[in-house]
C-alpha positions as CSV (number, residue, x, y, z in Angstrom):
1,X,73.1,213.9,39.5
2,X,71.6,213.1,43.0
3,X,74.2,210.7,43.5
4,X,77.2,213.2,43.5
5,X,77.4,214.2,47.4
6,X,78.9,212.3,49.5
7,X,82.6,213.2,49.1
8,X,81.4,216.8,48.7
9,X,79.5,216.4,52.1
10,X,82.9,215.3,53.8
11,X,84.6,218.5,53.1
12,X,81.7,221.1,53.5
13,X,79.1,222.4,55.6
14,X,76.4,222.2,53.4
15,X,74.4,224.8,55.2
16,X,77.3,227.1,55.3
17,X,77.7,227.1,51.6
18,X,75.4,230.0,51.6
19,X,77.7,232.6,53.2
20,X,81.0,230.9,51.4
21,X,82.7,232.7,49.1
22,X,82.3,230.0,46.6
23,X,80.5,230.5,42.7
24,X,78.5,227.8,41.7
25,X,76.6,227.6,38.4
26,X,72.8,226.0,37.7
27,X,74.1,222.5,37.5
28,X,76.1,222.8,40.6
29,X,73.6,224.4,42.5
30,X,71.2,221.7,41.4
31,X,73.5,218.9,42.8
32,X,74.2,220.8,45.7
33,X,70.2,220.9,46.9
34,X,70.4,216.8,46.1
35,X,73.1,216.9,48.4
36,X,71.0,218.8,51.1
37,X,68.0,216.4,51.0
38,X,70.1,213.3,50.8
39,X,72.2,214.0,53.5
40,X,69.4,215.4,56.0
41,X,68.8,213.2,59.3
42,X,66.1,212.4,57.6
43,X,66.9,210.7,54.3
44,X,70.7,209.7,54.5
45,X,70.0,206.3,55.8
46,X,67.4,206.0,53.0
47,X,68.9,207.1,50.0
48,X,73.2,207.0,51.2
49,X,73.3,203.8,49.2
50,X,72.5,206.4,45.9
51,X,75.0,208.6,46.9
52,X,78.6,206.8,45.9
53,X,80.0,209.5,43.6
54,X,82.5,212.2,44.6
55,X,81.3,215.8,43.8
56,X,84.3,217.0,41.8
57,X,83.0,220.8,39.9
58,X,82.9,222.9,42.3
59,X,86.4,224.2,43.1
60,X,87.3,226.7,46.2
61,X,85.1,224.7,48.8
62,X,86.1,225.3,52.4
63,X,88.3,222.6,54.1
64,X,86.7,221.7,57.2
65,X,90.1,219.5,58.0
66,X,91.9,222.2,58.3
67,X,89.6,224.0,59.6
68,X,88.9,221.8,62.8
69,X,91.5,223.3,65.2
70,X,89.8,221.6,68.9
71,X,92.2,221.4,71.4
72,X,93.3,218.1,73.2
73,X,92.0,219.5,76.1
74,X,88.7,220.3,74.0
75,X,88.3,216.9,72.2
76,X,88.9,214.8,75.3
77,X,86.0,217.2,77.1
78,X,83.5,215.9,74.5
79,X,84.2,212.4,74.7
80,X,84.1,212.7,78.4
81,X,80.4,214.2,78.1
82,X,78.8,210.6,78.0
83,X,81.5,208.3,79.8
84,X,79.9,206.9,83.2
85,X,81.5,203.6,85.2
86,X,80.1,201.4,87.9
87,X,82.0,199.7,90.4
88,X,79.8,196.8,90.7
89,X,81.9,194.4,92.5
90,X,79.2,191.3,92.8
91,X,80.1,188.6,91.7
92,X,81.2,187.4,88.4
93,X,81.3,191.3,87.5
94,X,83.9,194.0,89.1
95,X,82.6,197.1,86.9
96,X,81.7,198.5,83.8
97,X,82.8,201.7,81.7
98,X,80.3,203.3,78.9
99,X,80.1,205.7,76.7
100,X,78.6,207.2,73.6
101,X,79.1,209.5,71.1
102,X,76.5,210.5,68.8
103,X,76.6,211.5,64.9
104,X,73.1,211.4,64.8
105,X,71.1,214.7,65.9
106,X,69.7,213.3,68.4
107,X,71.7,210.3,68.5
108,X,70.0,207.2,67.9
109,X,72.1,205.1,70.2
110,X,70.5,203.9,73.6
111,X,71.9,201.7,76.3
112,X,70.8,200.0,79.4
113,X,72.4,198.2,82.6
114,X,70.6,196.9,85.7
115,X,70.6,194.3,88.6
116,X,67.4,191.6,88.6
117,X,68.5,189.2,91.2
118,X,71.4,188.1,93.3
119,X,74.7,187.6,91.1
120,X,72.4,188.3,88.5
121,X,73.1,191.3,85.4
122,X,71.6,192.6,82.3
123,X,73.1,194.7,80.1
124,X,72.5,196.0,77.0
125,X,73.2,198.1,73.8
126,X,70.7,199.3,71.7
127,X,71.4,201.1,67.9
128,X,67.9,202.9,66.5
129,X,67.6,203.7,63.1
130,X,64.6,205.8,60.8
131,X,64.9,208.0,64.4
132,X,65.4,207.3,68.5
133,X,61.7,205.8,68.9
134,X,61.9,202.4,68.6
135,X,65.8,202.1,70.5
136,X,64.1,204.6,73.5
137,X,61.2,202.5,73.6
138,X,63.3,199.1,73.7
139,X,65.6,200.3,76.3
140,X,62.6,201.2,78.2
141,X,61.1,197.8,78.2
142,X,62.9,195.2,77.1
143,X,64.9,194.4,81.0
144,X,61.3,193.7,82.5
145,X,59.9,191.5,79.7
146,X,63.2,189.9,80.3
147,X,62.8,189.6,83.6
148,X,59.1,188.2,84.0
149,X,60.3,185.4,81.2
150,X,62.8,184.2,83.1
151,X,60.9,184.2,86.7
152,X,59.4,181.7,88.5
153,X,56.0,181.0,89.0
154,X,56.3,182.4,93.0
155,X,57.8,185.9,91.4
156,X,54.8,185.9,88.7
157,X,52.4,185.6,91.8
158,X,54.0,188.5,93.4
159,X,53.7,190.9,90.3
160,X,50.1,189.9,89.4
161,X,48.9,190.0,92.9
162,X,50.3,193.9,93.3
163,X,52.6,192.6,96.4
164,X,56.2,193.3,94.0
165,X,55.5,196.6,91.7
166,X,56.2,196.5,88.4
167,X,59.0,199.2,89.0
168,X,60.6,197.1,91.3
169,X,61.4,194.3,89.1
170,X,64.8,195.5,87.4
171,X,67.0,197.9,89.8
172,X,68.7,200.0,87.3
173,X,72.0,201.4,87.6
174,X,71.0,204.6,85.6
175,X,67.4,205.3,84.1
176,X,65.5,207.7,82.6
177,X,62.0,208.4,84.3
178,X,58.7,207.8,81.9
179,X,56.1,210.0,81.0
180,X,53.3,209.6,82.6
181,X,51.7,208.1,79.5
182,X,54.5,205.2,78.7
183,X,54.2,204.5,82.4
184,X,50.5,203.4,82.3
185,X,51.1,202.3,78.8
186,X,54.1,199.7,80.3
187,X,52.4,198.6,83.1
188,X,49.2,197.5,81.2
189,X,51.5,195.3,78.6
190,X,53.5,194.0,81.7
191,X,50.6,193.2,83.7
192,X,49.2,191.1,81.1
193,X,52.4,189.3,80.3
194,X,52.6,188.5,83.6
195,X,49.4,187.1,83.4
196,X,49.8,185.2,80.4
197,X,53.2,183.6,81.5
198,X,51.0,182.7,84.8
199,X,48.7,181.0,82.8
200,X,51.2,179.0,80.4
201,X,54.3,178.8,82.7
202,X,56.4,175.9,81.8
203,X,60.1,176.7,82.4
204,X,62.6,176.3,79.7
205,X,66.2,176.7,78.5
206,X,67.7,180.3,79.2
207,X,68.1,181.1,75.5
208,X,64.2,180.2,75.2
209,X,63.6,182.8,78.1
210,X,65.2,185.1,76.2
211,X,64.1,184.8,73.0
212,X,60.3,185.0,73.9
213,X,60.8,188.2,75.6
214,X,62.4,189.8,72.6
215,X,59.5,188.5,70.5
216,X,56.7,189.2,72.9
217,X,58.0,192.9,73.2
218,X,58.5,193.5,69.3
219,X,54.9,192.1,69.1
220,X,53.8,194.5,71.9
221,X,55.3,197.8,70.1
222,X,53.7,196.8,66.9
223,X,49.9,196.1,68.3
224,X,50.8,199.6,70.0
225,X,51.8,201.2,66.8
226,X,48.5,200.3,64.8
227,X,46.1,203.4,64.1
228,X,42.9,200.8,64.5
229,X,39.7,201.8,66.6
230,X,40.1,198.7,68.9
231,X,43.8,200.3,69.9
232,X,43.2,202.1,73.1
233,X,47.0,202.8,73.5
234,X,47.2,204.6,70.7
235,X,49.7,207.6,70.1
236,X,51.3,209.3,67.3
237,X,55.1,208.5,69.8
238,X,53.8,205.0,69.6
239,X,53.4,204.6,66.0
240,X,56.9,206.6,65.8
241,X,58.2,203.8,67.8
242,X,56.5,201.1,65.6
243,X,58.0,202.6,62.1
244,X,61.4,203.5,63.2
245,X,63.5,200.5,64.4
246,X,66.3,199.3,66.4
247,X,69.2,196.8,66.8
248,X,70.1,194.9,70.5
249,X,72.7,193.7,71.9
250,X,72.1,192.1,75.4
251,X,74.3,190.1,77.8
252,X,72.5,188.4,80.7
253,X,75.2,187.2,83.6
254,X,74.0,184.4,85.8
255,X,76.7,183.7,88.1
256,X,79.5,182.6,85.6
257,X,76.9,182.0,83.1
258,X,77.0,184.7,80.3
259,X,74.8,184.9,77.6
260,X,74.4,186.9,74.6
261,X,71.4,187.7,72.8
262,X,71.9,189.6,69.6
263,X,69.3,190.9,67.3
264,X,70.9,192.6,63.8
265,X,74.1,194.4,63.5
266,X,75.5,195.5,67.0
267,X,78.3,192.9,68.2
268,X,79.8,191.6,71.3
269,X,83.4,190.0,71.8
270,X,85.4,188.4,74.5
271,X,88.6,189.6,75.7
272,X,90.7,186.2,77.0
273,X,93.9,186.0,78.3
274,X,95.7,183.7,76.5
275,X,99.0,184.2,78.3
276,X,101.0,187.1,79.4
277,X,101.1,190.2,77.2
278,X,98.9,188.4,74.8
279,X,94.5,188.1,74.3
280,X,92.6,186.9,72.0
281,X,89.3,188.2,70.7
282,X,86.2,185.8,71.1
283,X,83.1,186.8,69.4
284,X,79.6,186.1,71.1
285,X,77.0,187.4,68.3
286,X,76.5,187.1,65.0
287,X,75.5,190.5,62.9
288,X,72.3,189.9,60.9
289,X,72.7,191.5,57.9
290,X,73.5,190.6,53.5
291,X,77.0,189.7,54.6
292,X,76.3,186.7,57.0
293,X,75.5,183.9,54.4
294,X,73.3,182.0,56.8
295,X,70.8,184.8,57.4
296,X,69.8,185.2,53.7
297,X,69.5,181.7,53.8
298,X,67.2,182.0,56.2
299,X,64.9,184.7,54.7
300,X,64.9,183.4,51.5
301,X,64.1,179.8,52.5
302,X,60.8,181.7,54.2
303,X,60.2,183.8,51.4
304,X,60.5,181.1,48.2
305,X,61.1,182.4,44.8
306,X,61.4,185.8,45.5
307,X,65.3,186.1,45.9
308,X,65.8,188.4,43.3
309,X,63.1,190.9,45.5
310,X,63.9,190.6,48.7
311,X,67.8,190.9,49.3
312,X,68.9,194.3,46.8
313,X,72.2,196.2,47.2
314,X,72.7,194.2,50.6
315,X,69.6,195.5,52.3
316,X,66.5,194.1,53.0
317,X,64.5,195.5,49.9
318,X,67.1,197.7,49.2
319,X,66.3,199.9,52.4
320,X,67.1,198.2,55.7
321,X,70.3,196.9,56.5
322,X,69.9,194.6,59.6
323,X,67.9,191.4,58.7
324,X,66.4,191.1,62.2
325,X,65.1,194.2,64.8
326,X,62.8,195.6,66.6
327,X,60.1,197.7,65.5
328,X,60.0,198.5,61.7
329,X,56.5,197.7,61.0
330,X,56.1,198.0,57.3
331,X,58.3,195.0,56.7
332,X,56.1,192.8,59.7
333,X,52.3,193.9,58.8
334,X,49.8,191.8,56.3
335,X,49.5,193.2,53.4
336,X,45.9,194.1,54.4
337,X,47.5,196.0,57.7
338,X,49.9,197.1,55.9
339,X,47.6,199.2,53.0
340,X,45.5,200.2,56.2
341,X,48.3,202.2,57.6
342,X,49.0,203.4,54.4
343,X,46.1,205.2,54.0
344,X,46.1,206.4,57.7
345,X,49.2,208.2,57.0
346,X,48.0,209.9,54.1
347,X,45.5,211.6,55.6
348,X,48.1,212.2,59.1
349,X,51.1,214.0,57.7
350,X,52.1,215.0,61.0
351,X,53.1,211.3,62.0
352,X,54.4,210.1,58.5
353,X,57.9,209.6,60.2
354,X,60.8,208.2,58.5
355,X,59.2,206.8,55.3
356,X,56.6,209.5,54.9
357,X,53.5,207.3,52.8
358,X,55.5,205.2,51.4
359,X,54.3,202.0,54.0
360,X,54.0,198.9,51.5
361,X,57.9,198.4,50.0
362,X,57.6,197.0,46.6
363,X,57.1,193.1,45.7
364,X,55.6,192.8,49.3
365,X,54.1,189.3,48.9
366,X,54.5,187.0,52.2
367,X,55.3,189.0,55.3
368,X,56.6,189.2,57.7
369,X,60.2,189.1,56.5
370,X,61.7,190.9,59.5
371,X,61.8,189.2,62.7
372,X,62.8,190.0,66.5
373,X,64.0,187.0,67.5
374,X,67.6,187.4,68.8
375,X,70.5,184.7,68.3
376,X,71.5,183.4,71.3
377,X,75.0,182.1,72.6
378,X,76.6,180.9,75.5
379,X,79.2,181.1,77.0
380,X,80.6,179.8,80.7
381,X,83.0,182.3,82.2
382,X,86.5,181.0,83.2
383,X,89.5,183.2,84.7
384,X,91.1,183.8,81.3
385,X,88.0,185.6,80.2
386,X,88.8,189.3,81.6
387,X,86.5,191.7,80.0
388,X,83.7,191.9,77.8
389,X,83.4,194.6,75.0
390,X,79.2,195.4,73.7
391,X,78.8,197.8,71.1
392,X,76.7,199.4,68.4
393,X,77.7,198.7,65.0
394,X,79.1,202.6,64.8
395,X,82.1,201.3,66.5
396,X,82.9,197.9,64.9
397,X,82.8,200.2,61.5
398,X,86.3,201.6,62.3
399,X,88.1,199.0,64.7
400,X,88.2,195.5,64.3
401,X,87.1,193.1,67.2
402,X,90.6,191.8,67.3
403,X,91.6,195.8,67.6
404,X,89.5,196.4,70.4
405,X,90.4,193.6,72.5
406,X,93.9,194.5,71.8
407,X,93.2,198.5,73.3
408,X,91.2,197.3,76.1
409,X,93.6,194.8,77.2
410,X,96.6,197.7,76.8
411,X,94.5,199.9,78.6
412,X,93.9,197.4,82.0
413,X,98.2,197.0,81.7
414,X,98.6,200.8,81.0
415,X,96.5,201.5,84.5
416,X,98.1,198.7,86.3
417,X,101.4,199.4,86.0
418,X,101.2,202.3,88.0
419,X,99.3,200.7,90.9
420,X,100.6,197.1,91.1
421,X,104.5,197.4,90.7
422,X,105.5,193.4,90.3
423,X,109.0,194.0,91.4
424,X,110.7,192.0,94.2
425,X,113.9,191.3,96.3
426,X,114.5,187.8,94.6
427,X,114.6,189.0,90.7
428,X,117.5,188.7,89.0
429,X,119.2,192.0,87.4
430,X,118.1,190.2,84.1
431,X,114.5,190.3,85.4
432,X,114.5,193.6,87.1
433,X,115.6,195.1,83.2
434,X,113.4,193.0,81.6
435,X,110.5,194.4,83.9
436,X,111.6,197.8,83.5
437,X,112.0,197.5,79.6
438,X,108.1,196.0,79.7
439,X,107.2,199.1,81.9
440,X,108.7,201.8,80.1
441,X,106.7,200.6,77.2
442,X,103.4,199.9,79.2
443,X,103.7,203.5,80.4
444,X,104.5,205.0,77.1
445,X,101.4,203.6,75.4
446,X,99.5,204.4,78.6
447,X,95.8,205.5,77.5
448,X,95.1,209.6,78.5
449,X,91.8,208.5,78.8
450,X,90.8,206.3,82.3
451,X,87.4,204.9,81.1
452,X,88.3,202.3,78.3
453,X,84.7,202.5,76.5
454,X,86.5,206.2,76.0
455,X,89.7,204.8,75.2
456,X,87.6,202.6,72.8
457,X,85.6,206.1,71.1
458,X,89.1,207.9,71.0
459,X,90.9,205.1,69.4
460,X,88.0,204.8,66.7
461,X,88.6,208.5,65.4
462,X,91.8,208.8,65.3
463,X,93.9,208.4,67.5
464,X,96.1,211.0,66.3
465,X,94.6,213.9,67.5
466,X,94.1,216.2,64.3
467,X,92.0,213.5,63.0
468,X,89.7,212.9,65.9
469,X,89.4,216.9,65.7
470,X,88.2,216.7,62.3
471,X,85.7,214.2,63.2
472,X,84.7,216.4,66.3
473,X,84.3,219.6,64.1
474,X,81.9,218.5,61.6
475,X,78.7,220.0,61.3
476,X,75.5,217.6,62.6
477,X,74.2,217.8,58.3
478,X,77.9,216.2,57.3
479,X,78.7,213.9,60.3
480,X,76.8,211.3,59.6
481,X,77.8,210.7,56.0
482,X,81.2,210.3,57.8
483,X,80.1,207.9,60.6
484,X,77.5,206.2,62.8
485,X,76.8,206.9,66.1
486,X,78.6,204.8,68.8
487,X,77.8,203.8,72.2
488,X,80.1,201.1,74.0
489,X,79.8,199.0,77.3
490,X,83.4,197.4,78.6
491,X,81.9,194.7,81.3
492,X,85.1,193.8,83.4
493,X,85.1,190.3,85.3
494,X,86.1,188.9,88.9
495,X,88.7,186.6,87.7
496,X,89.2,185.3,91.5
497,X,85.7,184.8,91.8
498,X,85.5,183.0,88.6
499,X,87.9,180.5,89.4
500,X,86.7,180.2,93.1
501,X,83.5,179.5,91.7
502,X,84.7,176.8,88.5
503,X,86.7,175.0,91.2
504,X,83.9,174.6,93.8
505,X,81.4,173.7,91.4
506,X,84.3,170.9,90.2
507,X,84.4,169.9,93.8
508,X,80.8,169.4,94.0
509,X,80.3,167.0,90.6
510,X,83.3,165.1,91.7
């Protein structure tokens, strides 16, 4: 019976049922209180994968389709709420649009973009799950452990010495301000980063850099997380961050160097102009979940003979879905750790969190089987690479990667059509109607929307308009059974600068 609710949660309020005129008898009502604990914020991520079965005996429900009547002008105001765009012009990189939407309540989406040196970018994308904790917390963080692995030993001076503050080593474009508790609580772990890297520094590959930081902050959330007496940074919001957990998706731009550093199930792809009126879509990351063969290869060649425990329904112990993230402590603490916090919760309801008690997942024998270390590509920019699309996995869910590129790319020719008119004294009639055919259409499938991660958002809902209503109008207890939350980052490149750059560098090896 409590697997009889999703299909019913699509079409109703479940809190409203209450006041509808709808009868329901004792076996209906049971399944409809299954549906109300299944469904919370709370338990849907935990327990969706029980409820698969459509909810067929109750009759006369209410039909929220119908139902959502939001106006264009309506709908485009909320996904305007969260759209921002930098004109960054430096560079390999002319600007970026973002946006988010949440389904979550509050969303568990986070992002992150900043400047840490000349020519030099970081941006990122961050999807939380089992809360916000853990994504707030890496989006916090994770830019200035990025930034201390990749300095040099004259920069590491400078921070441990006091002479460059530790809030001066990222400029961000847009950032929250700490409390006055993380604040002390980040400086300590960065100050003895710092130190440490001072004391080992030994540069290395980029994708090394990059890596470590992931690791070193992971390993960093979870030593603040632990309830132990020796743990002077300890907080209930810290072992919140510690239990929940979060996806990343980061791009660090070096010049016309781009890298990608992915850790679980957000993506990033490549927008490259192949030739006129045509892209193609060039994926940079790698999700890490069940359905990327070479990650459950990789976990079970850790974790010998225990493949039939491990990987269930496609999840990591038949809970988690990502196979690398931040945070997420039960599946990263000895077993001994692991019983410890166990019993700490029990006796601390109030900070129980997502899995309430229930710390040590069954058949836990060799831990740690989640890990933080991100996959790393790169890439070397060239002029046909226009754009850059970074996402949570809320997006890639309902468009394709070869779908997106394909809407940002119509929406740069839908907004450059109207400011760049290529028409000339020396065309040909034939030319002249072939341009104006090609703009007629251009303009007809112009986008409404003049931020592209919104065109992006829009695009994923409907885009016909009574369909992205419907998505708009559903209640917070129902709209996540229907979707995930989705935040999106378009990074558009210099593609003068690019080549400018490719062909003096060409100059100087030749």
């Amino acid at each position: 019976m409590i697997r009889a609710c999703v299909a019913f949660g699509r079409i109703v309020s479940l809190s409203s049922l209450d006041s509808a005129s709808v009868t329901l008898d004792k076996s209906q009502l049971h399944v409809l209180h299954s549906c109300r604990y299944h469904v919370s914020s709370k338990n849907f991520k935990r327990n969706r994968g029980r409820v698969l079965v459509s909810f067929k005996s109750v009759t006369k429900l209410p039909d929220l389709e119908a139902s959502a009547k939001l106006s264009p002008q309506q709908v485009t105001s909320i996904l305007e709420l969260y759209q921002r765009r930098f004109e960054i012009q430096e560079g390999a990189v002319k600007s970026v649009d973002i946006n988010r939407l949440p389904a979550n309540d509050p969303i568990e989406d986070r992002d992150g973009f900043a400047n840490i040196g000349p020519s030099q970018f970081l941006f990122g994308v961050y999807d939380g799950h089992g809360g916000c904790g853990c994504s707030t917390t890496v989006s916090e963080r994770l830019f200035q452990y990025i930034t201390i692995s990749l300095a040099n030993y004259g920069l590491l001076e400078d921070v441990n010495s006091g002479n460059l503050g530790f809030n001066n080593l990222v400029k961000w474009y847009q950032k929250d301000n700490y409390s006055e508790r993380n604040q002390r609580l980040y400086h300590r772990a960065i100050t003895r980063y710092v130190s440490e890297s001072l004391a080992a520094h030994e540069p290395t590959s980029i994708e090394q850099h990059l890596k470590d930081a992931f690791v070193r902050l992971d390993h960093d959330i979870i030593q603040e997380g632990l309830p132990t007496e020796s743990n002077r940074d300890f907080h209930p919001d810290s072992l919140q961050a510690a239990m929940s957990g979060s996806c990343a998706n980061v791009a660090y731009i070096d010049d016309t160097d781009l890298y990608v550093a992915n850790l679980g199930d957000c993506r990033a792809v490549l927008g490259v102009k192949i030739q006129e009126q045509e892209y193609a879509a060039v994926p940079l990351s790698n999700t890490h979940d069940a359905h990327n063969a070479s990650e459950i290869r990789r976990i079970l060649d850790h974790h010998k003979n225990e493949s039939t425990n491990i990987i269930r329904n496609n999840r990591l112990f038949g809970e988690l879905m990502p196979l690398r993230a931040f945070g997420d402590i039960r599946y990263k603490l000895s077993i001994t750790e692991a019983k410890e916090l166990e019993r700490f919760l029990n006796m601390q309801s109030q900070v129980r969190g997502y899995y309430d008690n229930k710390v040590v997942p069954p058949n836990y024998k060799t831990p740690p089987y989640l890990i933080s270390e991100p996959e790393v590509i790169q890439h070397k920019l060239t002029p046909k690479d226009k754009f850059l699309v970074l996402a949570s996995d809320g997006l890639f869910d309902m468009l394709t990667p070869e779908k997106v590129v394909k809407l940002v790319a119509g929406h740069i020719d839908g907004k450059q059509i109207l400011i760049d008119p290529q028409m000339d004294t020396n065309m040909s009639l034939k030319d002249v109607n072939r341009y104006l055919v090609e703009r007629k259409t251009k303009l007809a499938n112009r986008s409404i929307d003049d931020n592209a991660a919104t065109h992006l958002i829009r695009n994923a809902l409907g885009p016909e308009h009574r369909q992205i209503s419907y998505y708009l109008s559903l209640p917070d207890n129902v709209c996540r059974t229907q979707r995930d939350d989705m935040t999106v980052a378009v990074i558009f490149f210099d593609s003068d600068y690019i080549k400018d750059k490719n062909v003096s560098e060409s100059m100087v090896k030749k």
